[in-house]
C-alpha positions in Angstrom: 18.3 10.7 -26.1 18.2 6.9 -26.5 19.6 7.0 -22.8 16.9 9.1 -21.6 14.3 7.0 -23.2 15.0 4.4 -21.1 15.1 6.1 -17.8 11.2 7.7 -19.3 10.1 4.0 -19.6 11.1 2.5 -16.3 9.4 5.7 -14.7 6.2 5.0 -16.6 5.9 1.7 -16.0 6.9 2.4 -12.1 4.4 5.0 -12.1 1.7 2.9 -13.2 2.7 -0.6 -11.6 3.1 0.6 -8.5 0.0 3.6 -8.2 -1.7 1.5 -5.6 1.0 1.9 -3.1 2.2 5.4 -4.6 -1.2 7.4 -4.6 -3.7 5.2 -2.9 -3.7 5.9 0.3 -1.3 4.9 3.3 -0.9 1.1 2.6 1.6 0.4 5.5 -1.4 0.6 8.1 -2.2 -2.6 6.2 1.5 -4.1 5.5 3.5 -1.5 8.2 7.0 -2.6 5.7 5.5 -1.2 2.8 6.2 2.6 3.9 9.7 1.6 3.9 9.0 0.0 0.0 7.0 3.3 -0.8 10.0 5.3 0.1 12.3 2.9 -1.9 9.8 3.7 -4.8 9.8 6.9 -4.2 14.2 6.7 -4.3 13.6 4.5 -7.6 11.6 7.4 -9.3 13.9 9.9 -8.2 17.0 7.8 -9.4 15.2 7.5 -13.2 14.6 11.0 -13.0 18.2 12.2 -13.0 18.6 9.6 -15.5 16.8 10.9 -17.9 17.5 14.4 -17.2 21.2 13.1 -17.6 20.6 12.3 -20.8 18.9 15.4 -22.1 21.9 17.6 -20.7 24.5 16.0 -22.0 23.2 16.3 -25.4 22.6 20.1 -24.6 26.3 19.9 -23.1 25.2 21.9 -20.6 27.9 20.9 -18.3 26.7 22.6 -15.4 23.5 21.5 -15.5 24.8 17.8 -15.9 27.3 18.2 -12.9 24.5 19.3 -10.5 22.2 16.8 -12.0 25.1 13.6 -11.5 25.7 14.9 -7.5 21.8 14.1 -7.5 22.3 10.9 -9.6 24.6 9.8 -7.0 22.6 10.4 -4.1 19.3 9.2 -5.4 21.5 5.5 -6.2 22.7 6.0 -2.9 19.0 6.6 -1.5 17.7 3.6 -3.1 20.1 0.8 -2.4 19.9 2.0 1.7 16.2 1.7 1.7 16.1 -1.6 -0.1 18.4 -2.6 2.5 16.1 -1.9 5.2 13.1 -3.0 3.3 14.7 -6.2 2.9 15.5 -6.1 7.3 12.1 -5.3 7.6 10.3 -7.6 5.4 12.1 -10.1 7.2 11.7 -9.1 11.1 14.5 -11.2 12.0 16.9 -9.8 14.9 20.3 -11.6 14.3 23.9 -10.7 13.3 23.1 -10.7 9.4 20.5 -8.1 9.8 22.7 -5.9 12.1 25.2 -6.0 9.7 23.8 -5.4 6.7 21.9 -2.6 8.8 25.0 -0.9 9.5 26.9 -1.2 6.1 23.4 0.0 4.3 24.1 3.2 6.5 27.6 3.8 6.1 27.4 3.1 2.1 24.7 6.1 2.0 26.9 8.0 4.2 30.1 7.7 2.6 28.6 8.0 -1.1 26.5 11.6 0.8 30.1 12.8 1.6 32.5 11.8 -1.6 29.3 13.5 -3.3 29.5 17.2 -1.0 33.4 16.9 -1.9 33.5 16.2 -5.6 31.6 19.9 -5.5 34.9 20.9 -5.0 37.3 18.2 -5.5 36.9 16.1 -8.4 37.3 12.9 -6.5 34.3 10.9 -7.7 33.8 12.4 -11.2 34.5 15.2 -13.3 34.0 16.5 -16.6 36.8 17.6 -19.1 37.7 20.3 -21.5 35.2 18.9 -24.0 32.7 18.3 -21.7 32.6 14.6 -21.7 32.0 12.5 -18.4 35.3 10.9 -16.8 34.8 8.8 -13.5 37.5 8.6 -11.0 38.4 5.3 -9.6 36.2 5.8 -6.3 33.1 6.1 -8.2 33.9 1.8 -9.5 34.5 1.3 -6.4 31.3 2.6 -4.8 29.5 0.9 -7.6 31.8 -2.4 -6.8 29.9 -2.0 -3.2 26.0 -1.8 -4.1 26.9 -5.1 -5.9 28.2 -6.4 -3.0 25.2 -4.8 -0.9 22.6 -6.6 -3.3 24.3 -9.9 -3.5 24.2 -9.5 0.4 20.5 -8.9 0.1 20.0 -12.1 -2.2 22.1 -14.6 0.5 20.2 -13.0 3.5 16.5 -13.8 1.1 17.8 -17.3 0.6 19.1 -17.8 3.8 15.5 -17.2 5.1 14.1 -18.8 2.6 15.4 -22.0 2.9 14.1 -21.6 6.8 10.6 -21.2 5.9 7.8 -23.1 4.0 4.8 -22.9 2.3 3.3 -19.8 0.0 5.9 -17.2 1.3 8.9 -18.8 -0.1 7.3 -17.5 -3.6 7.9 -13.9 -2.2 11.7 -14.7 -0.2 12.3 -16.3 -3.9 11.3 -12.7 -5.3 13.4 -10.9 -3.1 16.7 -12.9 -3.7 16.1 -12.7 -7.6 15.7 -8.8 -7.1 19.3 -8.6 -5.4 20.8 -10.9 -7.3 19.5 -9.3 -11.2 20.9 -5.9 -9.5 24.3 -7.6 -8.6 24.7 -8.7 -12.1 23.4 -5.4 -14.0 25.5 -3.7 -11.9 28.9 -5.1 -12.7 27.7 -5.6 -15.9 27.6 -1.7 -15.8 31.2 -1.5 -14.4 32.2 -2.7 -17.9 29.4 -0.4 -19.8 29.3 2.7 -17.7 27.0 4.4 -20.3 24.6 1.9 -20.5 21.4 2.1 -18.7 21.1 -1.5 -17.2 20.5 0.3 -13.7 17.5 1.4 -14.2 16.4 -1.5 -16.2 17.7 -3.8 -13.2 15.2 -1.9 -11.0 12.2 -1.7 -13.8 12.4 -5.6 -13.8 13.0 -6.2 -9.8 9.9 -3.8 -9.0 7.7 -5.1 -11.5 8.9 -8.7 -9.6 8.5 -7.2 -5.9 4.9 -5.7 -6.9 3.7 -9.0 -8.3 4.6 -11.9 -6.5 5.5 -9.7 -3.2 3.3 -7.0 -2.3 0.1 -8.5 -4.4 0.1 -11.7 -2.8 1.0 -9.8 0.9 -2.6 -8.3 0.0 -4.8 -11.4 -0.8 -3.0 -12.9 2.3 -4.4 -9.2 4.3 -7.3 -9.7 2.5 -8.0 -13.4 3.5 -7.5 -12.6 6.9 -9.5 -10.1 6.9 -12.2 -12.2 6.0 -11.5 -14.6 8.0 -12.0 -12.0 10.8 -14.6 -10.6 10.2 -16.5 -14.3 9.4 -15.0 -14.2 13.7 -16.6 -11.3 14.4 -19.5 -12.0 12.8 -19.9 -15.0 14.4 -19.1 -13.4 17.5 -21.7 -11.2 17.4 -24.4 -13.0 16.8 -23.0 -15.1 19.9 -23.2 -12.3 21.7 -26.4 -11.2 20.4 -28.4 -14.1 21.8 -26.4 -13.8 25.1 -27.4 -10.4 25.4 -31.4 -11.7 24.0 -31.3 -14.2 26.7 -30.2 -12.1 29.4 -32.3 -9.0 28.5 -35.4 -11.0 27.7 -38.0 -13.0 30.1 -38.3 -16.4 28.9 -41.5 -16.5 30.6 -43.6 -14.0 28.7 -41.4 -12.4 25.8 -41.1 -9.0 28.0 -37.4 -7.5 28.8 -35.9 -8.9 31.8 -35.1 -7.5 35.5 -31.6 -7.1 33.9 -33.2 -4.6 31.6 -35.1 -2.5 33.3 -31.8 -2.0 35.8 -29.9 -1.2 32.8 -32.7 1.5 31.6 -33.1 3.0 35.1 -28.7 3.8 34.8 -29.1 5.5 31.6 -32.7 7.8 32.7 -30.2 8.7 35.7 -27.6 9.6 33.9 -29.5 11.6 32.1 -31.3 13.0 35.1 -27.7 14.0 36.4 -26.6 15.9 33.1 -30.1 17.3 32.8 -30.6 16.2 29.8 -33.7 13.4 30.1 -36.6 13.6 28.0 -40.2 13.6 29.1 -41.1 10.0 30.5 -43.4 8.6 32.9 -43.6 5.6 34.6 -46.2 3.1 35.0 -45.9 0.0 37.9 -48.4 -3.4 37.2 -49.4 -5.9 39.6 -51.3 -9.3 39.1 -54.2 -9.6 41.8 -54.1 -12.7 43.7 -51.6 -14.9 41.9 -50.8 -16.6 45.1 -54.3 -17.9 45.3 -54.3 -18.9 41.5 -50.8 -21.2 42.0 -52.6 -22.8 45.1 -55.7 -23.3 43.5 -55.0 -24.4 40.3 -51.5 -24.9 40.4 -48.1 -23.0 38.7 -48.9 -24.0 35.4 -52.2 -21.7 35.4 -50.4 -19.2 37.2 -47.9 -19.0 34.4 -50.0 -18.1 31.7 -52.0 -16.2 34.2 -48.7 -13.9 34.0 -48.4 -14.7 30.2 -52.0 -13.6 29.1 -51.3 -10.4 31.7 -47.8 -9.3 30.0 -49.4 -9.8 26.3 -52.2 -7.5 27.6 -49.8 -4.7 28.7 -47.6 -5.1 25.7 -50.7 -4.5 23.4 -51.9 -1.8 25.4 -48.8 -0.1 25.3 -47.5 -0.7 22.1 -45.1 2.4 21.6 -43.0 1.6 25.0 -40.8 -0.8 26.5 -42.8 -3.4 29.1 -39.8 -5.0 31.8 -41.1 -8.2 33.9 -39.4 -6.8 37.5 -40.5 -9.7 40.0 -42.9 -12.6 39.7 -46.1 -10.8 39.2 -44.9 -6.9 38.8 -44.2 -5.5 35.5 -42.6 -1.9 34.9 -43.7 0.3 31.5 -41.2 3.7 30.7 -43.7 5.5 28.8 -41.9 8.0 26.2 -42.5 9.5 23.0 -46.1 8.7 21.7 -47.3 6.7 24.6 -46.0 9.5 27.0 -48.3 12.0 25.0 -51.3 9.8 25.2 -50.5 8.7 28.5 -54.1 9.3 30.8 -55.9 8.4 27.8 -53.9 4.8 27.9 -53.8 4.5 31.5 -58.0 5.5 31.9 -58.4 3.0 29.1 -56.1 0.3 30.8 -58.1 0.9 34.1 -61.9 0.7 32.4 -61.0 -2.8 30.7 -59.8 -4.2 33.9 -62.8 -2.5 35.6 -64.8 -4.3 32.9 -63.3 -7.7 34.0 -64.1 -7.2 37.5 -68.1 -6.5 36.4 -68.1 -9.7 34.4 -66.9 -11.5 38.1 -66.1 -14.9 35.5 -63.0 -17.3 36.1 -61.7 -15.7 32.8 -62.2 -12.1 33.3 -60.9 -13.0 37.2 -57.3 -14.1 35.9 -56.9 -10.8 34.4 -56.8 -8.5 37.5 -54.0 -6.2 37.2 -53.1 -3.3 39.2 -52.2 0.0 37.7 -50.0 3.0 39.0 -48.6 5.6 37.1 -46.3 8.4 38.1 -44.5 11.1 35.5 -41.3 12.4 35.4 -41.0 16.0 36.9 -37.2 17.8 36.5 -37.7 20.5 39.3 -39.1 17.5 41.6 -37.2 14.2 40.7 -33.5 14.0 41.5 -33.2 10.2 39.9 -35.3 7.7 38.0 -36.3 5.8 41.5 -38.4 8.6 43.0 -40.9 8.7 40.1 -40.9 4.7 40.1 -42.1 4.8 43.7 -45.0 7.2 43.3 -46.0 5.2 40.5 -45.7 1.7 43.0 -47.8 4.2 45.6 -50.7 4.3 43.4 -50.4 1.0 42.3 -51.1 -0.3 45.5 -54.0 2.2 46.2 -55.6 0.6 43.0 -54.6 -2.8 43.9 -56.5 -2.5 47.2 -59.4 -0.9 45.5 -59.7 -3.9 43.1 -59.7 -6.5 46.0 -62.3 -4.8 47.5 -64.8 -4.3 44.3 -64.0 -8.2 43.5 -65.0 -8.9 47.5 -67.9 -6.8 47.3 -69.0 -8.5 43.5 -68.8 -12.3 45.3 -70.8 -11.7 48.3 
């Protein structure tokens, strides 16, 4: 029982050193080699299982029982020296006759230990045990053991090799890996010696405790600093790209959204058009009276807040919708929602305060002139965004003319 006791620890403290990568989730879409270390893990756990179990049955002598259960051992040993093998290739990512080698001889190990396994079911060629029950190992089974050593000495002089190749924080984990292979190359033919001692699985308790420390743990704060460090990019990025887009949606001029804008909203209302699928909207068209006349009178500078003070008053009169500056002196309005509700009340009231300017006939009231159409959406009648917009620009210009002729008629 003392030798199952061991095996019980190792899994335990397996179990809980390593439930990040065990249970949490699929960590190798962070670290893609760590599937191959979960699987190693997963050959570990397996490995201190028959252990254990080995122990309990053989104090049962249940012979039967422990044969099956050693064919297991076997194969789980096998399992878990291959996969460290390729998680030590992988790790690595280097593409040279070392790595294709100990590729290869990984494989053939497993496959040879797979087959002496399948016939010691019916040749006891590997193992065997006698009249009294008691385990006897044939010569093969020293000299399969004689291999993994050489396997995880392998594994150490391919870490160092790399190692010494590299600098900086991540000869710390290379370091790790070689002391893994070589504390299992030692354990292990310490074990030929002491065949019923369990220095297996305390070789792999220590080396994975090692591997999750100063390997994996440190492969995540390395994730996790670059990961900061893009997203501090991105960040950065997208606040670039935020005042791009600000300057090249928005009118310097007067604060309203740019040319760029209103083409961008006129694609989406089609699109929607098309698919049948746009909401009620309506579309309202402005025009500033006699701006020409302003910038050669009193020059650009007057004419530019003469299209400042005019944007503001649209904006504030139609607070609920998007206002687009589309030429010099036009401005667009897509009225949805709330402001397409109240739509002839805004528009009527829009119309009587520039009507009330036009009474007052003063340089003030003068400079804010502006011409009104407005057209709405209709789905049996419109078949894109541009038909609406040009009724609206129809009765802007009928109001346009109409306000030229009451501000002719008021200063004679």
């Amino acid at each position: 029982m003392y030798y199952s006791s061991i095996g019980l620890l190792a899994a335990l403290v397996l179990l809980i050193e390593n439930h990040d990568i065990l249970f949490a989730g699929d960590e190798s879409k962070i670290i893609p080699v760590i599937g191959i270390y979960k699987k190693f893990l997963y050959a570990v756990l397996a490995y201190y299982t028959t252990d254990m179990l080995w122990g309990v049955l053989n104090s049962l002598h249940l012979v039967s029982w422990l044969f099956a259960d050693t064919v297991i051992y076997y194969i789980a040993m096998a399992s878990g020296v291959l996969l460290w093998t390729q998680y030590v290739i992988g790790y690595f990512a280097e593409e040279n006759v070392f790595s294709r080698f100990l590729y290869y001889t990984g494989r053939i190990f497993f496959g040879v230990v797979l087959t002496v396994s399948a016939v010691n079911c019916f040749v006891p060629v590997l193992f065997w045990f006698d009249a009294s029950g008691t385990y006897q190992a044939h010569m093969i089974r020293h000299v399969l053991l004689t291999f993994q050593v050489f396997l995880f000495l392998l594994t150490s002089i391919y870490a160092f090799r790399v190692m010494r190749q590299r600098k900086g924080a991540v000869k710390k984990r290379y370091r790790t890996i070689c002391l893994f292979g070589l504390a299992m190359a030692i354990l292990l033919f310490i074990q030929l010696y002491y065949p019923l001692l369990p220095l297996y699985s305390v070789g792999y308790m220590l080396g994975t405790c090692l591997v999750h420390t100063f390997v994996v743990e440190d492969e995540k704060e390395e994730y996790k600093s670059e990961l900061e460090a893009s997203f501090a990019r991105e960040n950065l990025q997208s606040e670039r790209l935020k005042a791009v887009r600000k300057l090249a949606y928005s009118d310097p001029m007067t604060g309203a959204k740019s040319k760029l804008a209103y083409v961008e909203e006129e694609v989406k209302k089609n699109n929607l058009i098309a698919a049948q699928l746009a909401p009620q909207f309506a579309i309202a068209v402005f025009d500033l009276n006699d701006l020409k006349v302003i910038n050669d009178r009193l020059g650009h500078e007057v004419g530019n807040q003469y299209i400042v003070r005019a944007s503001r008053m649209i904006g504030e009169h139609f607070k609920h919708s998007p206002v687009f500056r589309i030429g010099g002196d036009e401005f667009a309005v897509v009225l949805e929602g709330q402001d397409f509700q109240e739509r002839n009340v805004l528009g009527n009231e829009f119309n009587r305060k520039v009507d009330a300017f036009v009474a007052e006939n003063s340089e003030e009231a003068y400079q804010l002139i502006i011409a009104m159409g407005m057209a709405d959406y209709v789905a049996e009648r419109d078949s894109d965004f541009n038909q609406v917009f040009d009724r609206a620009d129809l009765q802007m210009y009928r109001r346009k003319r109409e306000l030229k002729d009451r501000v002719r008629a008021a200063s004679n």
